[in-house]
N, CA, C and O atoms as CSV, one atom per row, in Angstrom:
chain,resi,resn,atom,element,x,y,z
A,1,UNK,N,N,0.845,-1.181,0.000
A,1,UNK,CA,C,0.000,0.000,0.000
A,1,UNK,C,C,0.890,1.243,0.000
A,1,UNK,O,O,1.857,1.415,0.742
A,2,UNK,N,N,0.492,1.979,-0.813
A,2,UNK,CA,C,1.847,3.612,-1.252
A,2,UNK,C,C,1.340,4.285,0.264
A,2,UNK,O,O,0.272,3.984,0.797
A,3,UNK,N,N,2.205,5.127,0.759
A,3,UNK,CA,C,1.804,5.871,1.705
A,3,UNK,C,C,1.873,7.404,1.040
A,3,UNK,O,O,2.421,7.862,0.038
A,4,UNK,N,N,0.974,8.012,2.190
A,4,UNK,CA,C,0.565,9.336,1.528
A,4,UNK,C,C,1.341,10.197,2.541
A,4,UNK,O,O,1.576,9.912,3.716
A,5,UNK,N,N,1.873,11.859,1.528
A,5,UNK,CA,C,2.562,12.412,2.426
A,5,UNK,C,C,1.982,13.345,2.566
A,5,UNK,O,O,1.192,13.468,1.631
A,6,UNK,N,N,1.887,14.535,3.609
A,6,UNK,CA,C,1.390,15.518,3.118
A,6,UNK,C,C,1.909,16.730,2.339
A,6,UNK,O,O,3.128,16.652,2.181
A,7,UNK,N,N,1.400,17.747,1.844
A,7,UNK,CA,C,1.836,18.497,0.939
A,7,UNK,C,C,2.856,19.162,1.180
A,7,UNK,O,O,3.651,19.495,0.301
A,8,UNK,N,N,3.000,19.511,2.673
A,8,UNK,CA,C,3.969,20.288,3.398
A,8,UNK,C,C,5.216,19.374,3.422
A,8,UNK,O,O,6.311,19.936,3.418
A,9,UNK,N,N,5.161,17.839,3.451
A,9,UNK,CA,C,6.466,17.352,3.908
A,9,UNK,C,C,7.128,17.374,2.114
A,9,UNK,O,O,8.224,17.826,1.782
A,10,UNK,N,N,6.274,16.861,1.355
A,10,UNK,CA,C,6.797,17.446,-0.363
A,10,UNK,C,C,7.444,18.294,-0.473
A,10,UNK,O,O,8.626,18.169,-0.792
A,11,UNK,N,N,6.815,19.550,-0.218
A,11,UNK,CA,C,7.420,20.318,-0.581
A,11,UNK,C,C,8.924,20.877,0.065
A,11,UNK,O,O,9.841,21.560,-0.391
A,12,UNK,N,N,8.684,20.281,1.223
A,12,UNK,CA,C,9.839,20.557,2.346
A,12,UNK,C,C,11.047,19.965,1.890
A,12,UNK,O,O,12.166,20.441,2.084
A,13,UNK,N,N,10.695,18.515,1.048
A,13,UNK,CA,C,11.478,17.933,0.511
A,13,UNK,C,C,12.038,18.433,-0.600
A,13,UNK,O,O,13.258,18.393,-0.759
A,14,UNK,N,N,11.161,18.990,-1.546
A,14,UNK,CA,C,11.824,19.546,-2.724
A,14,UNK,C,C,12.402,20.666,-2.667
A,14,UNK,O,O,13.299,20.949,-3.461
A,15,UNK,N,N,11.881,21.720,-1.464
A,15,UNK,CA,C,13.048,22.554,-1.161
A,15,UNK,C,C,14.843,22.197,-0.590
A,15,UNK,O,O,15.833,22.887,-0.837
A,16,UNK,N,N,14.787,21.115,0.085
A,16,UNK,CA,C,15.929,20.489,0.614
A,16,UNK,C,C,16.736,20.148,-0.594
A,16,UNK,O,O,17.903,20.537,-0.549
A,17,UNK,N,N,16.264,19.334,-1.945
A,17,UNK,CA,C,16.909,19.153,-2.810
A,17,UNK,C,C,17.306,20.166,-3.461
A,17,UNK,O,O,18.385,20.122,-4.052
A,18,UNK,N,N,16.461,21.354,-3.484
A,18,UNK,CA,C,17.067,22.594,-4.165
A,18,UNK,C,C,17.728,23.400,-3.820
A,18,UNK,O,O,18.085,24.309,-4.569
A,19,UNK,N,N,18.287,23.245,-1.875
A,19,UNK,CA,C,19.207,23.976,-1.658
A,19,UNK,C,C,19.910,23.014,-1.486
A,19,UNK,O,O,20.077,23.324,-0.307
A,20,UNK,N,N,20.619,21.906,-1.602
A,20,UNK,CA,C,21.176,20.775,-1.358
A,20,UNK,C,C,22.606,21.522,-1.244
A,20,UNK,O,O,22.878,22.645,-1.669
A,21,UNK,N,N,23.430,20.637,-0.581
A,21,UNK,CA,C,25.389,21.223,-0.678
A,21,UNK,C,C,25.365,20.410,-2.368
A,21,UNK,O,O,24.603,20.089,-3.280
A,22,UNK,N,N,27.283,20.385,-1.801
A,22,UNK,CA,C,27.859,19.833,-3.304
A,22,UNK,C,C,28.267,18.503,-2.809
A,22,UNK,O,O,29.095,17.883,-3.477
A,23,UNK,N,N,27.814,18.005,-1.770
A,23,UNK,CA,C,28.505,16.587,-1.287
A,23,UNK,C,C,26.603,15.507,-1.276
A,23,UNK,O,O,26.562,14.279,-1.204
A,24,UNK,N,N,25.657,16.181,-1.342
A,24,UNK,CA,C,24.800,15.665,-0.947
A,24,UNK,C,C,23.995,15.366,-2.829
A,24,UNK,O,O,24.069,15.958,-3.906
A,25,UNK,N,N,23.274,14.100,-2.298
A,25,UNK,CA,C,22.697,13.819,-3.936
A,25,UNK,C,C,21.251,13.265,-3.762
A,25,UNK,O,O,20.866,12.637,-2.776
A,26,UNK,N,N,20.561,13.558,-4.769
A,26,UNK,CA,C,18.396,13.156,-4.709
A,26,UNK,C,C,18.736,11.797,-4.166
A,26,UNK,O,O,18.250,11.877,-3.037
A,27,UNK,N,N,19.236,10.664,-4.256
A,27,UNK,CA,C,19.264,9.442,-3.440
A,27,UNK,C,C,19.624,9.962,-1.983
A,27,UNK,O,O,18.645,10.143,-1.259
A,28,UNK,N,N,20.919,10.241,-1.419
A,28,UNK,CA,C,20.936,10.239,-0.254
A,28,UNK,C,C,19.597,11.288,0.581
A,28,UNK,O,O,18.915,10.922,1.539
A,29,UNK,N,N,19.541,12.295,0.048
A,29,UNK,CA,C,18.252,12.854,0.949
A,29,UNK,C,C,17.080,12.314,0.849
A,29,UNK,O,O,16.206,12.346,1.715
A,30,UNK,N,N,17.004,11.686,-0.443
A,30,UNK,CA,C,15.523,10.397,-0.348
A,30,UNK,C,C,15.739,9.863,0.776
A,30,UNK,O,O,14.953,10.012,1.711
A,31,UNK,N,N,16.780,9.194,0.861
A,31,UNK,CA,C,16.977,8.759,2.054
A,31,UNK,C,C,17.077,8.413,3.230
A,31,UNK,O,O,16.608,7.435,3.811
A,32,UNK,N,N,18.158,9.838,3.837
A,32,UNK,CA,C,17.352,10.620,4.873
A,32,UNK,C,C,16.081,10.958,5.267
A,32,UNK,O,O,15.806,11.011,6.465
A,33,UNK,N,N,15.039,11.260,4.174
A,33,UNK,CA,C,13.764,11.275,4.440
A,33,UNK,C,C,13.069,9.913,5.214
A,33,UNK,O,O,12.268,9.664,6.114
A,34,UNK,N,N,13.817,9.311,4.366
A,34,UNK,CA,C,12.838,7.996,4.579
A,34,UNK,C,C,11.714,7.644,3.116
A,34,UNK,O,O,10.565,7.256,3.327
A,35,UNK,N,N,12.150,7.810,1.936
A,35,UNK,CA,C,11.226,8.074,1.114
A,35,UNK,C,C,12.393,7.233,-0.293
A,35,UNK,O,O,13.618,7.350,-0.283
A,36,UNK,N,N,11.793,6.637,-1.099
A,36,UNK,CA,C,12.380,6.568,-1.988
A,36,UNK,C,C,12.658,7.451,-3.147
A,36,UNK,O,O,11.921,8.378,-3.483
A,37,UNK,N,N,13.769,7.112,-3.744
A,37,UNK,CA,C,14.325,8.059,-4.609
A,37,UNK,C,C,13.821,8.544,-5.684
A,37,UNK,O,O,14.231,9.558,-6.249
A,38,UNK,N,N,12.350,7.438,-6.244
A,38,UNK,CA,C,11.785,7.777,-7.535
A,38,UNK,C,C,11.027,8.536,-7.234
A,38,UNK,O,O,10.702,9.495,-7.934
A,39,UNK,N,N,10.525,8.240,-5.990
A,39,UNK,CA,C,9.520,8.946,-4.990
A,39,UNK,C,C,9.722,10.615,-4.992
A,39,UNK,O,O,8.813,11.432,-5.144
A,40,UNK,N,N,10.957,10.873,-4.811
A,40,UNK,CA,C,11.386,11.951,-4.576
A,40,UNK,C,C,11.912,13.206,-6.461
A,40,UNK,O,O,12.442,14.276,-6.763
A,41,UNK,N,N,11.349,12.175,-6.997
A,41,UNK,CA,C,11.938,12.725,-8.333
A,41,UNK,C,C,10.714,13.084,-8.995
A,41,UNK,O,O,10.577,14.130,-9.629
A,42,UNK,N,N,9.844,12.228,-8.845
A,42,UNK,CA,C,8.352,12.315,-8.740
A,42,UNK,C,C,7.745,13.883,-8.464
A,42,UNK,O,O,6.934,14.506,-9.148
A,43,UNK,N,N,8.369,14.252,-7.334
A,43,UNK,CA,C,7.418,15.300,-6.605
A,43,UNK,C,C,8.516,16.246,-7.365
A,43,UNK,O,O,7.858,17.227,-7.712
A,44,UNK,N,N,10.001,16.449,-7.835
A,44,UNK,CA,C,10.899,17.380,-8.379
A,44,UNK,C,C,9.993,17.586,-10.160
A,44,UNK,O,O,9.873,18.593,-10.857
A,45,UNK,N,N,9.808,17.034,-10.246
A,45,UNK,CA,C,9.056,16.645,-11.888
A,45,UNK,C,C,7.586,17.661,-11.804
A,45,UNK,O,O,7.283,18.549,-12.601
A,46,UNK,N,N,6.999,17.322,-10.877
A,46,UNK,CA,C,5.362,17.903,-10.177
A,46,UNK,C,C,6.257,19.452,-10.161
A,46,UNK,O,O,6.189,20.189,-11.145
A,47,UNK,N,N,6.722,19.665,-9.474
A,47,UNK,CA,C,7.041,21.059,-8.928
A,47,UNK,C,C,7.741,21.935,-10.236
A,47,UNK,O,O,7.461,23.035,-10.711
A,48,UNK,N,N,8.620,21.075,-10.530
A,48,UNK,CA,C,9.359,21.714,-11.581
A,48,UNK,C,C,7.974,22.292,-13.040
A,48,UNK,O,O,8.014,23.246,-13.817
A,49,UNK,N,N,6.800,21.065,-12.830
A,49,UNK,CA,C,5.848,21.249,-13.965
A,49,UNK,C,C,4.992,22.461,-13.406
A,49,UNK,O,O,4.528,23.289,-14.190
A,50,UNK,N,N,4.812,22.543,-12.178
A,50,UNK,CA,C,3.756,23.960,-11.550
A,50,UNK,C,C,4.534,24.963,-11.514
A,50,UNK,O,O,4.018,26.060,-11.724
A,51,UNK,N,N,6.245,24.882,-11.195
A,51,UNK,CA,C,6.665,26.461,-11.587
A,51,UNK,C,C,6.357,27.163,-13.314
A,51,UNK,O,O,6.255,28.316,-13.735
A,52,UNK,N,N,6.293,25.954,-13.892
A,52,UNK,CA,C,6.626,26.283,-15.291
A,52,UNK,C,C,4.933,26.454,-15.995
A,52,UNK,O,O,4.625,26.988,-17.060
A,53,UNK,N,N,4.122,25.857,-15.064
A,53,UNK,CA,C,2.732,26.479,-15.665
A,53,UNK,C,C,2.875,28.046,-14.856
A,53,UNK,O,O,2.883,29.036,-15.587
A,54,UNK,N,N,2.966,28.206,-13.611
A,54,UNK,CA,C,3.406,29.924,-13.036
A,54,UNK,C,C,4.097,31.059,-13.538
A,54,UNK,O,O,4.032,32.270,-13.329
A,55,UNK,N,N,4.897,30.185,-14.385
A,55,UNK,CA,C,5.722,30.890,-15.577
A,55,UNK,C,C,4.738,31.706,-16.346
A,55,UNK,O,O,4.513,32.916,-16.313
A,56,UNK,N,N,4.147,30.632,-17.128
A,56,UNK,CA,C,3.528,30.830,-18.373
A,56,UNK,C,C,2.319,31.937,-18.051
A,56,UNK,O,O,1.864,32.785,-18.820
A,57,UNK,N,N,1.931,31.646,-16.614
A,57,UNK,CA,C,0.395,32.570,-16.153
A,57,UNK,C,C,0.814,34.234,-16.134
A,57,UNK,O,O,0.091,35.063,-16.685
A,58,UNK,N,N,2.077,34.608,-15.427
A,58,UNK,CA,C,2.519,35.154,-15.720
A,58,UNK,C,C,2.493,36.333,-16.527
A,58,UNK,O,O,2.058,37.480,-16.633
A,59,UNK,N,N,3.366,35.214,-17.166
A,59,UNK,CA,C,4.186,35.956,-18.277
A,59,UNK,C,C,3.010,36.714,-19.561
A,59,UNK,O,O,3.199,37.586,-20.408
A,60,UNK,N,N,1.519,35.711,-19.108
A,60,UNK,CA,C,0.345,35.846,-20.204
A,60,UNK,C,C,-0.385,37.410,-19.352
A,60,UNK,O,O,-1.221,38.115,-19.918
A,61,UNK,N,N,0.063,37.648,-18.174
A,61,UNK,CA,C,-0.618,38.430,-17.072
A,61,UNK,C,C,0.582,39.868,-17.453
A,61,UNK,O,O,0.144,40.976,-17.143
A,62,UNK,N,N,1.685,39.835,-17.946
A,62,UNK,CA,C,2.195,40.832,-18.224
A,62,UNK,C,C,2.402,41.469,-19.536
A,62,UNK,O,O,2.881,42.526,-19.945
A,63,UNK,N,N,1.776,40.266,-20.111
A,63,UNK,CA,C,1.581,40.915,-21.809
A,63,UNK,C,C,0.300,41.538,-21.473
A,63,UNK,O,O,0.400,42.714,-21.822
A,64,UNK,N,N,-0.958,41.307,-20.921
A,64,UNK,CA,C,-2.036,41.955,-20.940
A,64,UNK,C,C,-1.955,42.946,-20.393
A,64,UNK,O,O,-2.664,43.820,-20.891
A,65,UNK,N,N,-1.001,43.439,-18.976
A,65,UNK,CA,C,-0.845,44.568,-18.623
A,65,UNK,C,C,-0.339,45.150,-19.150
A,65,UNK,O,O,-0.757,46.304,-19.247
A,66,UNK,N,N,1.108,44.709,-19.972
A,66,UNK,CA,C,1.638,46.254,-21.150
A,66,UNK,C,C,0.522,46.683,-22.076
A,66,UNK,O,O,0.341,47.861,-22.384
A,67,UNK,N,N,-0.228,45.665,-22.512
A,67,UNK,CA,C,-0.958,46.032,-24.073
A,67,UNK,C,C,-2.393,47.151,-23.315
A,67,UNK,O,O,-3.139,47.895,-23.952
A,68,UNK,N,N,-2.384,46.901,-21.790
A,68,UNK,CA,C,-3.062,47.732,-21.159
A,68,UNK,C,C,-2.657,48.960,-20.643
A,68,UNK,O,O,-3.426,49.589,-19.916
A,69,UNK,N,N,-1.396,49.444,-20.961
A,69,UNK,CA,C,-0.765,50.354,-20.772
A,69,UNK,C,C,-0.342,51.256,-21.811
A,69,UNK,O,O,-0.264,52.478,-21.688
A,70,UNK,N,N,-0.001,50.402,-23.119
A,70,UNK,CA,C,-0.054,51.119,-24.008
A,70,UNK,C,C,-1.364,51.557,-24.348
A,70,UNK,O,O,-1.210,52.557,-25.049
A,71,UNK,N,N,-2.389,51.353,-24.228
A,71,UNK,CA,C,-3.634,52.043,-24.486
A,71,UNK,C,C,-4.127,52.768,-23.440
A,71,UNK,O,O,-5.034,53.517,-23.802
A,72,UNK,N,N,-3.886,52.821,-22.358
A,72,UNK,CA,C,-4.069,54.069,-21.782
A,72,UNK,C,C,-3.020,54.975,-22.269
A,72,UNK,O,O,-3.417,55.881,-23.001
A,73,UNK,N,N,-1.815,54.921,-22.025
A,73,UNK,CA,C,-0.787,56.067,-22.774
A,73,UNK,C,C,-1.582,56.898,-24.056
A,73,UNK,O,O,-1.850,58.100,-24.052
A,74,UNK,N,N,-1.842,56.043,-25.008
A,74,UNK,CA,C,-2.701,56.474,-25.995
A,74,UNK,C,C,-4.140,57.400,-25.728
A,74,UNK,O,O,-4.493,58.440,-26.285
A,75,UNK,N,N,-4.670,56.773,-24.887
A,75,UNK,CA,C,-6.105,57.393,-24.478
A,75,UNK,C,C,-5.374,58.572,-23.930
A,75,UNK,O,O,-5.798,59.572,-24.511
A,76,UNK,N,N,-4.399,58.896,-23.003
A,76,UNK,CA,C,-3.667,59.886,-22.212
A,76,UNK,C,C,-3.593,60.816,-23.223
A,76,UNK,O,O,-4.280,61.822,-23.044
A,77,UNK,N,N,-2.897,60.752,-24.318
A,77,UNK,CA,C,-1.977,61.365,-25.253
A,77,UNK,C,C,-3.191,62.418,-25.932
A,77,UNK,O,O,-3.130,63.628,-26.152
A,78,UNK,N,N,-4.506,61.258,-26.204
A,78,UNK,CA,C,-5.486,62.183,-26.992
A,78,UNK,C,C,-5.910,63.406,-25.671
A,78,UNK,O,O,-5.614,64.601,-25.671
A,79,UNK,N,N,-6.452,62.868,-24.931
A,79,UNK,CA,C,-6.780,63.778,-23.728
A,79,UNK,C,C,-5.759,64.842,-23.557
A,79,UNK,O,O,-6.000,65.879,-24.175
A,80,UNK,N,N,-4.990,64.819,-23.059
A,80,UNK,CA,C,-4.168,65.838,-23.589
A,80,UNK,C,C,-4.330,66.872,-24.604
A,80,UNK,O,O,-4.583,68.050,-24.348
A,81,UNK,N,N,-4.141,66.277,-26.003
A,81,UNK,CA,C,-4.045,67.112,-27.077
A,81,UNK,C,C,-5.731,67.555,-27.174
A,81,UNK,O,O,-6.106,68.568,-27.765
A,82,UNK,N,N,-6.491,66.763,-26.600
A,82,UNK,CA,C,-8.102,67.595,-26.309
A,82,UNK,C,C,-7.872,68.883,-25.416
A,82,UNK,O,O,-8.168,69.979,-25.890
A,83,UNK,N,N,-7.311,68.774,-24.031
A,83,UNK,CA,C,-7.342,69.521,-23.254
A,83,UNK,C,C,-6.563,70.561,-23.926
A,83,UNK,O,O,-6.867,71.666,-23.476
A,84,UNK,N,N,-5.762,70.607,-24.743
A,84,UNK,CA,C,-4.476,71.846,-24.873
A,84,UNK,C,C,-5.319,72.121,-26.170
A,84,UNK,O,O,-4.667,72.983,-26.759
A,85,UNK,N,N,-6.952,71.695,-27.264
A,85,UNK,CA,C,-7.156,72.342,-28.240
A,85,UNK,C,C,-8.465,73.230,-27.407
A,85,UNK,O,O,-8.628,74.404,-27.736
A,86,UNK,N,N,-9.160,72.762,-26.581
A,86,UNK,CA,C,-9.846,73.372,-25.852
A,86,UNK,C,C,-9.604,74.734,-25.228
A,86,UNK,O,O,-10.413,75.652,-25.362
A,87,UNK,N,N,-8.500,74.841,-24.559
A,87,UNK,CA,C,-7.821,75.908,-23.566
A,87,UNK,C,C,-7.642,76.625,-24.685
A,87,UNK,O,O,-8.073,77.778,-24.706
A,88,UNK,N,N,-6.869,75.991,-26.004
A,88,UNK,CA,C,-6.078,77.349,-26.852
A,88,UNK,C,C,-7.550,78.124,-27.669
A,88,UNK,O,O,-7.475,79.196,-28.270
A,89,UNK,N,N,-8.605,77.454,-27.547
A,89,UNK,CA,C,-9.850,77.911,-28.388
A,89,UNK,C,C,-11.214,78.277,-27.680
A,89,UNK,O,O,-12.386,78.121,-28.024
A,90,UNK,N,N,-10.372,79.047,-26.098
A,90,UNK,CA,C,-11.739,79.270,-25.342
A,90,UNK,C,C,-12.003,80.834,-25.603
A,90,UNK,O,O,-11.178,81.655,-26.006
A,91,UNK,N,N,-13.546,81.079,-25.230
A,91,UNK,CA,C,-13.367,82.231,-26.017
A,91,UNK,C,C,-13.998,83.235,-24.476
A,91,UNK,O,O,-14.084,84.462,-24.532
């Protein structure tokens, strides 16, 4: 029967591998855990796949804010040149 971990000890784990020294390797801290090694490559694979969808959300969240910026700039620019034909043509 697989045992279940919770989300917190995962991740605890995959942080450990990602600050790991230069003497330590994904088997021995499987290890140390108490967890096997595929086990542990498993959850590096998971994590590595949710940074890289976080990536993508992103990165889709800062194209919509420039293309939302350049159109206010634009909307700005006319307002402006409204306000400065107004003022120069008040009577």
């Amino acid at each position: 029967m697989a045992k279940h971990y919770s989300q917190q000890f995962k991740s605890a784990a995959v942080e450990q591998v990602n600050k790991k020294t230069a003497g330590q390797s994904i088997g021995s801290i499987a290890q140390a855990l108490g967890i096997g090694e595929s086990t542990l490559n498993k959850w590096l694979a998971t994590d590595r796949s949710s940074n890289n969808t976080r990536i993508a959300d992103e990165h889709k969240r800062i194209t919509q804010l420039e293309a939302e910026i350049k159109q206010l700039k634009e909307v700005n620019d006319i307002l402006k040149k409204a306000a400065a034909y107004f003022a120069k043509h008040q009577k």
